[in-house]
MARTI-450099 format. One record per residue (C-alpha): residue number from 0; residue in three letters; x, z, y. Coordinates in steps of 0.1 Angstrom, whole numbers, plus 2048, in hexadecimal, padded with zeros to 3 digits. Example, Ala and Ser with C-alpha at 12.3 -4.5 7.8 and 13.67 -1.06 7.14 Angstrom:
BEGIN
0_ALA_87B_84E_7D3
1_SER_889_847_7F5
***
This chain:
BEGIN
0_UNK_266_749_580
1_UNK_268_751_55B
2_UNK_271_733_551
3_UNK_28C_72D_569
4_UNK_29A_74D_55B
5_UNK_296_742_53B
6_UNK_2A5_722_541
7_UNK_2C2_731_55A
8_UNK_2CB_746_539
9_UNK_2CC_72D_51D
10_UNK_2E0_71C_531
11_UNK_2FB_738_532
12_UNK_2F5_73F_50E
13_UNK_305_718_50A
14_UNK_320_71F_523
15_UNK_32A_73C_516
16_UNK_324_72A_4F1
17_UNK_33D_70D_4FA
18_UNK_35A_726_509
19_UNK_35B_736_4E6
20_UNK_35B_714_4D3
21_UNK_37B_711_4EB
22_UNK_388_733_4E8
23_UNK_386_738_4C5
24_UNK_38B_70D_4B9
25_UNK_392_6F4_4D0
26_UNK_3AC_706_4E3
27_UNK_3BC_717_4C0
28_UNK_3BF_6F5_4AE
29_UNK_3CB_6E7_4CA
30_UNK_3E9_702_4CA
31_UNK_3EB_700_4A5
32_UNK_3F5_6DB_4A2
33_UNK_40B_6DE_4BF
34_UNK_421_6FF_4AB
35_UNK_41F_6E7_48E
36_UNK_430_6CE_4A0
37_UNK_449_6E5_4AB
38_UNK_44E_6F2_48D
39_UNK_453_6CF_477
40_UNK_46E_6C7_493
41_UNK_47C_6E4_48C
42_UNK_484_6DB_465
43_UNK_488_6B9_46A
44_UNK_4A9_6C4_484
45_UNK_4B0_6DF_466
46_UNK_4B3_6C4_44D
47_UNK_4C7_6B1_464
48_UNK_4DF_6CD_46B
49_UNK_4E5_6D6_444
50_UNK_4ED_6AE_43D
51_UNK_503_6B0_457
52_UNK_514_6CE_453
53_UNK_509_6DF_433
54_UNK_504_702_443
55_UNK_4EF_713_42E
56_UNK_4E1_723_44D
57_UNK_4CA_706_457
58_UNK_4B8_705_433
59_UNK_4B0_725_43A
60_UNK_4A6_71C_45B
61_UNK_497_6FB_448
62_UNK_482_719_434
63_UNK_474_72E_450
64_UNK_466_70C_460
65_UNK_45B_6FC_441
66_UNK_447_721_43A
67_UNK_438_71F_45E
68_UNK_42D_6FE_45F
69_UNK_419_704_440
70_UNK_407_722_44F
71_UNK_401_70E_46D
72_UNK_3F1_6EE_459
73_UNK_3DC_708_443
74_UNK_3D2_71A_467
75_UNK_3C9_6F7_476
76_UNK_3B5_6ED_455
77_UNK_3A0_70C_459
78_UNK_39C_703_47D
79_UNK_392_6E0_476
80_UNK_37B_6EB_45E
81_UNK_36B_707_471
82_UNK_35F_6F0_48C
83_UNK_348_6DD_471
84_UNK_353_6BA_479
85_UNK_33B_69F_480
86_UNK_343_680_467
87_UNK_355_670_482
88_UNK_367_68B_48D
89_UNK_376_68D_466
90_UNK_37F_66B_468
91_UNK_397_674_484
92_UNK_3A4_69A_47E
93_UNK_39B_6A4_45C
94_UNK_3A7_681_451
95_UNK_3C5_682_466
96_UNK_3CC_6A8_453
97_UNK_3C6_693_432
98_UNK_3E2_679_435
99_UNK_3F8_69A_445
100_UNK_3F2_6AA_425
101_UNK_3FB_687_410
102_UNK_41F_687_422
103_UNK_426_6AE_41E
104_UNK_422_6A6_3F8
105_UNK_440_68A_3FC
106_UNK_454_6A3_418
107_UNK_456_6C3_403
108_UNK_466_6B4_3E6
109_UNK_47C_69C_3FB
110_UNK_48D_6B5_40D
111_UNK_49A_6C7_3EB
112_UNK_4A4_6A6_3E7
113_UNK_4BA_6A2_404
114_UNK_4C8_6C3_3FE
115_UNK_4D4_6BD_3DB
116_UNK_4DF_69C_3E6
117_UNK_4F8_6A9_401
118_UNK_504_6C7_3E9
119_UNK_50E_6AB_3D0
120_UNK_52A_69A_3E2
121_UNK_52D_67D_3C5
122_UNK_509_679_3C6
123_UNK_507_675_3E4
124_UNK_522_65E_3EC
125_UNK_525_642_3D6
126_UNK_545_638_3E0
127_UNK_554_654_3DA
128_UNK_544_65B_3B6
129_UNK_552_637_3AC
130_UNK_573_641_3BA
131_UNK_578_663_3A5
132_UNK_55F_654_383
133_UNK_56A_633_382
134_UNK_58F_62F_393
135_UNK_59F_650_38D
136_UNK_5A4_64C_369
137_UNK_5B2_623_36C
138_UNK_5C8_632_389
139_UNK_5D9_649_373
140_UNK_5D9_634_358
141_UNK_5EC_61D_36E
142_UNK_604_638_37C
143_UNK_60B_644_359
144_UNK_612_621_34E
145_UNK_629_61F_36B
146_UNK_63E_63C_367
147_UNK_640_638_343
148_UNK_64E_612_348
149_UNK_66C_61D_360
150_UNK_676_637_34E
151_UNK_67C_621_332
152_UNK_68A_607_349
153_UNK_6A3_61F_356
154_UNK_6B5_624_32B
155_UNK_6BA_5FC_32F
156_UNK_6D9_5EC_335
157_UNK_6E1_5EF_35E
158_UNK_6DF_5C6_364
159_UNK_6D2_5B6_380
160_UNK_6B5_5AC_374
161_UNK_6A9_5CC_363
162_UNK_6B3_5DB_387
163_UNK_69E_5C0_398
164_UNK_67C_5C9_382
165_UNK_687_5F3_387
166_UNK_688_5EB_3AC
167_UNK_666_5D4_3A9
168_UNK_658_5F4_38F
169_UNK_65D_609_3AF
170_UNK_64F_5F6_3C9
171_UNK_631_5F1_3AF
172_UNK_627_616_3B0
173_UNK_636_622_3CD
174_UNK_61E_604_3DF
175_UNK_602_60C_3C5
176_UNK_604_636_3CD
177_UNK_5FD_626_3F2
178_UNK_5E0_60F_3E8
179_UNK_5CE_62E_3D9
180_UNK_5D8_644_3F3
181_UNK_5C6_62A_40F
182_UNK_5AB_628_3F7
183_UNK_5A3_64B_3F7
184_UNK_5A7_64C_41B
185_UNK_58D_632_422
186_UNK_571_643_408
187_UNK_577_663_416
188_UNK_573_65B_438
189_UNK_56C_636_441
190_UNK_58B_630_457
191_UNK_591_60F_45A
192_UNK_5BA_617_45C
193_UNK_5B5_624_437
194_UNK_5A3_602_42F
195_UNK_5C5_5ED_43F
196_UNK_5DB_606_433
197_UNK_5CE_5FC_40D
198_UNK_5CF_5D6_40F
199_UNK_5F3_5D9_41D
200_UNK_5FD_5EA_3FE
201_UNK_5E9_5D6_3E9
202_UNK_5FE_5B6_3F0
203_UNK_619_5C7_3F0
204_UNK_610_5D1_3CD
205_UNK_604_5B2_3C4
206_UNK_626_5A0_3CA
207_UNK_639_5C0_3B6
208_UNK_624_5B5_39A
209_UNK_627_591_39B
210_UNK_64D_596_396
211_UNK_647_5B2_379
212_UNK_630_59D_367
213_UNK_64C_57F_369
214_UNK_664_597_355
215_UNK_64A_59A_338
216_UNK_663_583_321
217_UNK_683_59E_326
218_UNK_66F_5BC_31E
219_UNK_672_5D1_303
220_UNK_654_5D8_2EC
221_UNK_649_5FA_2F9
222_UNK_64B_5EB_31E
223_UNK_638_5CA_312
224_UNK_619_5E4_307
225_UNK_61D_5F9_32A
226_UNK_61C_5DC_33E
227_UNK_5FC_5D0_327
228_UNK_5EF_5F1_32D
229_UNK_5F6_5EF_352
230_UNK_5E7_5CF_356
231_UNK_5C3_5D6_347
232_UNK_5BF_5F8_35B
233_UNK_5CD_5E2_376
234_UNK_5B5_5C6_379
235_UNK_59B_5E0_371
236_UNK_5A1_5F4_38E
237_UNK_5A5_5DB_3A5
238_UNK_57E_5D3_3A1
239_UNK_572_5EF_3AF
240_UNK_582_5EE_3D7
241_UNK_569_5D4_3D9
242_UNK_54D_5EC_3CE
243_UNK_557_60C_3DF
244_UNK_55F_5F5_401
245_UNK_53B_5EB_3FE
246_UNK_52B_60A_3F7
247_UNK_53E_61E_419
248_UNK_538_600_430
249_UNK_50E_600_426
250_UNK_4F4_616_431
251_UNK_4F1_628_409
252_UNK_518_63A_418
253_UNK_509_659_41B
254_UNK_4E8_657_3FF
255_UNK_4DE_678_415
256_UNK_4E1_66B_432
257_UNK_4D1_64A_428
258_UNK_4B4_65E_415
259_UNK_4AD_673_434
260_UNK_4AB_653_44B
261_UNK_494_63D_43A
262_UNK_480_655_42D
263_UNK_47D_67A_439
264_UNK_47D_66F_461
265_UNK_460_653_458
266_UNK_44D_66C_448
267_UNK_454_689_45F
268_UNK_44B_66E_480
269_UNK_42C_665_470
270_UNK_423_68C_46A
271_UNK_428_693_491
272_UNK_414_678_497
273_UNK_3F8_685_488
274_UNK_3F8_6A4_496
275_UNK_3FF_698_4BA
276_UNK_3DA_683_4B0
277_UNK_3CA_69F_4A3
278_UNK_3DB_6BB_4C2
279_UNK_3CF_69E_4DA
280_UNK_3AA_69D_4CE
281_UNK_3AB_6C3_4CE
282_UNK_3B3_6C3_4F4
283_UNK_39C_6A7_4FD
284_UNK_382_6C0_4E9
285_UNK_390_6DA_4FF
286_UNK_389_6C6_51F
287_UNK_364_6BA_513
288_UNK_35B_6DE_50C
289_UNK_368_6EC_52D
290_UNK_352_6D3_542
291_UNK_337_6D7_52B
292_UNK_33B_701_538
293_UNK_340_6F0_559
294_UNK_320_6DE_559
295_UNK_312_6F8_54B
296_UNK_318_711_567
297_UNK_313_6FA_57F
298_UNK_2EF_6F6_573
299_UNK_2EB_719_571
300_UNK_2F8_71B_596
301_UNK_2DE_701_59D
302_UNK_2C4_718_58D
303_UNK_2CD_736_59E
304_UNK_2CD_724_5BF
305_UNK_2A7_713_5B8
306_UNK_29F_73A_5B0
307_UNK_2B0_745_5CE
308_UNK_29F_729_5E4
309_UNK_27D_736_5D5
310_UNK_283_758_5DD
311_UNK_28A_755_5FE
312_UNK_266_741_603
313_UNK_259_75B_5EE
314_UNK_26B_777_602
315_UNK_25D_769_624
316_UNK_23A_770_618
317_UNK_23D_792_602
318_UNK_25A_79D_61D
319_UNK_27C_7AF_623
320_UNK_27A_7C3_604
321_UNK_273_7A9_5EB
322_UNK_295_796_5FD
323_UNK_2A9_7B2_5FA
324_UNK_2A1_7B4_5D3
325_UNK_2A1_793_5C8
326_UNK_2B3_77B_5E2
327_UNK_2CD_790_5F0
328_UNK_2DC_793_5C9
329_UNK_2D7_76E_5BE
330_UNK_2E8_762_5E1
331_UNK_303_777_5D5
332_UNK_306_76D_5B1
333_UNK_305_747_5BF
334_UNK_320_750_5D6
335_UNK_33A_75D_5B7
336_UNK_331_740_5A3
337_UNK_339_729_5C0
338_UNK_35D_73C_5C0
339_UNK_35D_737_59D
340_UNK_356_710_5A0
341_UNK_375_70E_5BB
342_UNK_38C_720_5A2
343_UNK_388_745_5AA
344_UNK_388_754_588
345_UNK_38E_776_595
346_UNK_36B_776_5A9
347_UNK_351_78E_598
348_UNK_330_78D_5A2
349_UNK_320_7B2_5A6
350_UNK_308_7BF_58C
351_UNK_2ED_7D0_5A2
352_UNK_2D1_7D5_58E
353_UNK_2C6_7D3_565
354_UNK_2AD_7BA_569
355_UNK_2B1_793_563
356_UNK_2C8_78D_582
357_UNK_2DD_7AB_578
358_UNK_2DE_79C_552
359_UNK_2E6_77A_562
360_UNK_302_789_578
361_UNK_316_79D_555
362_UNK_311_77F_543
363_UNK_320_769_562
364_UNK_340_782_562
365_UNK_340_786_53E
366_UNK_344_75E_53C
367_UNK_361_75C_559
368_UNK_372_779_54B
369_UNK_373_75F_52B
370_UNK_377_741_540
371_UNK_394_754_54F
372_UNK_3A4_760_531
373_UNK_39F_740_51B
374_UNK_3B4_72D_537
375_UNK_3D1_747_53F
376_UNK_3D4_748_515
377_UNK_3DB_71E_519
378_UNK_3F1_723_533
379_UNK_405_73B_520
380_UNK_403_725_503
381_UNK_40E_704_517
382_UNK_42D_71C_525
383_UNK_435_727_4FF
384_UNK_432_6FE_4F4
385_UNK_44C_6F9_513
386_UNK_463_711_507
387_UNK_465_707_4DF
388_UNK_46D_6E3_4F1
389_UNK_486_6ED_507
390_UNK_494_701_4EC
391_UNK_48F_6E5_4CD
392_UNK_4A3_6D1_4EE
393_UNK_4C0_6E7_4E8
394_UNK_4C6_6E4_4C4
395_UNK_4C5_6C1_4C3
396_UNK_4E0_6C1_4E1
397_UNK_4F6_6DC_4C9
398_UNK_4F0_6C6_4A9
399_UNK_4FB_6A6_4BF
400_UNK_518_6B9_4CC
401_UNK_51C_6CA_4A7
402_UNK_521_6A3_49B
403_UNK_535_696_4BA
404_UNK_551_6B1_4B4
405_UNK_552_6AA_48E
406_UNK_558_682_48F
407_UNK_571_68B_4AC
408_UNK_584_69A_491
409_UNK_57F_685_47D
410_UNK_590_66E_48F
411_UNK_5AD_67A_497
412_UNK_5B6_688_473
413_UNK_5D7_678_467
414_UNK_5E4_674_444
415_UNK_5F1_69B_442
416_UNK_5D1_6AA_451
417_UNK_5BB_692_437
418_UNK_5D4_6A1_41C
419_UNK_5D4_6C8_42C
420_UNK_5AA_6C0_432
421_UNK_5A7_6B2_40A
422_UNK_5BC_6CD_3FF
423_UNK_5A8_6EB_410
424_UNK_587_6DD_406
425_UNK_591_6DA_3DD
426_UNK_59C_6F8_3E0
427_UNK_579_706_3EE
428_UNK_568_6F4_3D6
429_UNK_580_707_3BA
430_UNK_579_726_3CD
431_UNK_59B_730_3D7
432_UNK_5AB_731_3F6
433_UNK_5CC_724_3EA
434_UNK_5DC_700_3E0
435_UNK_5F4_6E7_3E6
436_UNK_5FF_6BE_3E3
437_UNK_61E_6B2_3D9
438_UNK_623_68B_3D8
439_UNK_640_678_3C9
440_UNK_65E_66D_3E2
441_UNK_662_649_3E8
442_UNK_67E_64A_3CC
443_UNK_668_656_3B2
444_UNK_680_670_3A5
445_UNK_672_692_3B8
446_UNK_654_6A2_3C5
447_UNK_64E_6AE_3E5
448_UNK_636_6CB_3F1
449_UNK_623_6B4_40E
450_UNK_607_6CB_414
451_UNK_5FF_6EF_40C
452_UNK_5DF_70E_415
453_UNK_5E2_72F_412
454_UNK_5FB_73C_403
455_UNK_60D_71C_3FC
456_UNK_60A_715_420
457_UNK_62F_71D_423
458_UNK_64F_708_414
459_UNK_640_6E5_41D
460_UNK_65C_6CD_412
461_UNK_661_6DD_3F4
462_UNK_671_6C8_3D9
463_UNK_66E_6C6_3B1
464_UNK_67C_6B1_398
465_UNK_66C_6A6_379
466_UNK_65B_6C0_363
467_UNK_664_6DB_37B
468_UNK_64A_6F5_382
469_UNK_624_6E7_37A
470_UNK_623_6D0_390
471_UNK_642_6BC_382
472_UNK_635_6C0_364
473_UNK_616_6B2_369
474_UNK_62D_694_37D
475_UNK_63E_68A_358
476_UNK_621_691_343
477_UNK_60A_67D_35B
***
């Protein structure tokens, strides 16, 4: 009989042994690699909102999930580590933590990098950084060249030919202005009307200076060395279309963009990989542990009923008192644990005495008051996993709808919003709230005001002539 006591309570000693191995590791790591999930989804949508939209907001979001994460990854290496792995087990989960470690190293400083890279406008579009480096200064070497040659077409003699090359001097800038002005377009935002709108200037252009370059015998010396001038930043500038054309139309458009997509998602997949391997081992843990306390408690049941069965034979010969102290208690105790088997965690069986049977009943509670506990903290865990996906759900829905709404206007920006956009956003980056365009008039001999923010926002149409005010000024001087 003592040994069937003895054996009845090693075996609850192990029960009670494997529901703390779940309580206090199994069921914890498992938990932990989910929130780290959660939370690496989190900065990877963060990241994704900043290179979108720049909001300084989601790096601080990016921040507060990046700081998380980490304490999760250090709370799921103490876990791991707790558990003592066998050597196979560390080839699966402490290996798996290993390789998780290896691609934080590459994530932390990647991010940065994709910050910097989508502060830096020019860095991060390289069609845009050829634009203002490489073509700016050949445009207004050409422009200046331009202006200086009808000026000093205008003092000659009024013939018809020296009319005939004004007229083609004029449809050479006025077409070239319109080349640059497409170009921009297109760099800026990747129309395709921008693209057309450049190559029907450019032959336009082309044919203006075909007939100028015709004329080269009956110019003057000063116009010989402008059109020479013209013609080198010319040809020079008329390389790099090509270039820019190239670098909007491939998938290096947005280096950010580009940066994030090849590398950041690859590394952050393979990271939620690995913790969806390690989060599943924990929970098939979980499971093994659970049956194990199962088994365990059914043995013990099993026990308790051979001890039950025994004293009822022994009852029948030492007679109704000897029943009422030893089988009447262990038929009762089998009957909560029978409730406990079917799912009744709320079934406690009645400590009637401080003797074995009484110890055997408070351990028996103690363990489905565990039992109990352990699995109503899962199920408030699985409802808390639920929720962060419903809610991760959301954000990706905003962001999508964040995205749709900007290249919807986008699209529908003409030539004066581009202008009014441009204008607002240099003068951001100049920190004022204030600024205006003025563009020549198709006769070349005025200014007009075509766009104008904050306080210039007013007189639109506004008209100067040469070195009137700063901006006709900077018209003559180029």
């Amino acid at each position: 009989m003592l040994l069937v006591v003895g054996l009845n309570y090693l075996g609850s000693i192990a029960a009670v042994r494997n529901i703390n191995r779940t309580t206090d590791l199994s069921a914890p790591s498992a938990v932990a690699s989910a929130r780290a999930q959660a939370n690496l989804l989190r900065m990877l949508g963060e990241v994704r909102g900043y290179l979108a939209l720049g909001d300084e907001s989601y790096r601080d979001g990016y921040r507060l999930a990046n700081e998380a994460f980490l304490a999760d990854m250090r709370e799921l290496e103490g876990l791991l580590r707790a558990k003592g792995e066998s050597p196979a087990g560390r080839s699966n989960a402490e290996l798996g933590m290993q390789e998780i470690g290896q691609l934080l190293a590459e994530w932390q400083p990647l991010s940065e990098q994709l910050f910097e890279l989508r502060n830096d406008q020019l860095r991060r579009e390289p069609a845009l950084k050829i634009l203002v480096s490489d073509a700016n200064p050949l445009i207004a070497t050409v422009v200046a060249s331009a202006k200086a040659m009808m000026l000093a077409q205008r003092n000659r003699d009024p013939t018809a030919a020296n009319t005939a090359l004004l007229a083609d001097l004029a449809s050479f800038q006025s077409s070239f202005y319109a080349m640059v002005a497409g170009l921009r377009g297109y760099v800026t935002t990747g129309r395709e009307s921008f693209k057309y709108e450049y190559q029907a200037n450019f032959n336009i252009n082309e044919g203006a200076w075909s007939n100028i370059a015709k004329e080269g015998t009956t110019l003057a010396a000063n116009q010989t060395a402008l059109i020479d001038r013209m013609a080198k930043s010319r040809t020079a500038f008329l390389e790099l279309p090509a270039r820019m054309f190239e670098a909007v139309e491939g998938e290096h458009a947005r280096e950010d963009l580009y940066l994030f997509r090849t590398k950041a998602v690859p590394i952050a997949e393979r990271m939620l990989a690995l913790l969806d391997a390690v989060a599943t081992q924990e929970q098939q843990r979980l499971q093994v542990d659970l049956a194990g306390g199962r088994d365990q408690l059914e043995r013990a049941q099993q026990i308790i009923l051979t001890v039950g069965a025994a004293a009822v034979l022994s009852g029948l010969l030492l007679g109704l008192i000897f029943r009422d102290s030893i089988a009447g208690p262990i038929q009762r105790l089998t009957s909560v644990a029978d409730r406990v088997r079917r799912g009744d965690l709320a079934a406690r069986a009645k400590v009637e005495s401080g003797d074995e049977i009484g110890k055997l009943a408070a351990s028996f509670n103690s363990m489905t008051v565990q039992l109990a506990s352990n699995i109503g903290d899962l199920e408030n865990r699985r409802r808390e996993q639920e929720n962060l996906a419903r809610r991760f759900r959301r954000q990706s829905e905003y962001l999508g709808a964040l995205h749709d709404t900007s290249l919807g206007l986008i699209a529908r920006l003409d030539l004066a919003e581009l202008l009014s956009d441009l204008t607002s956003r240099a003068a951001q980056l100049l920190g004022t709230e204030h600024g205006y365009v003025y563009l020549v008039d198709e006769a070349g001999e005025s200014l007009e005001r075509k766009v104008g923010v904050g306080i210039y926002a007013t007189h639109i149409g506004q008209r100067l002539a040469i070195n009137e005010g700063v901006a006709g000024t900077v018209w003559n001087t180029g």
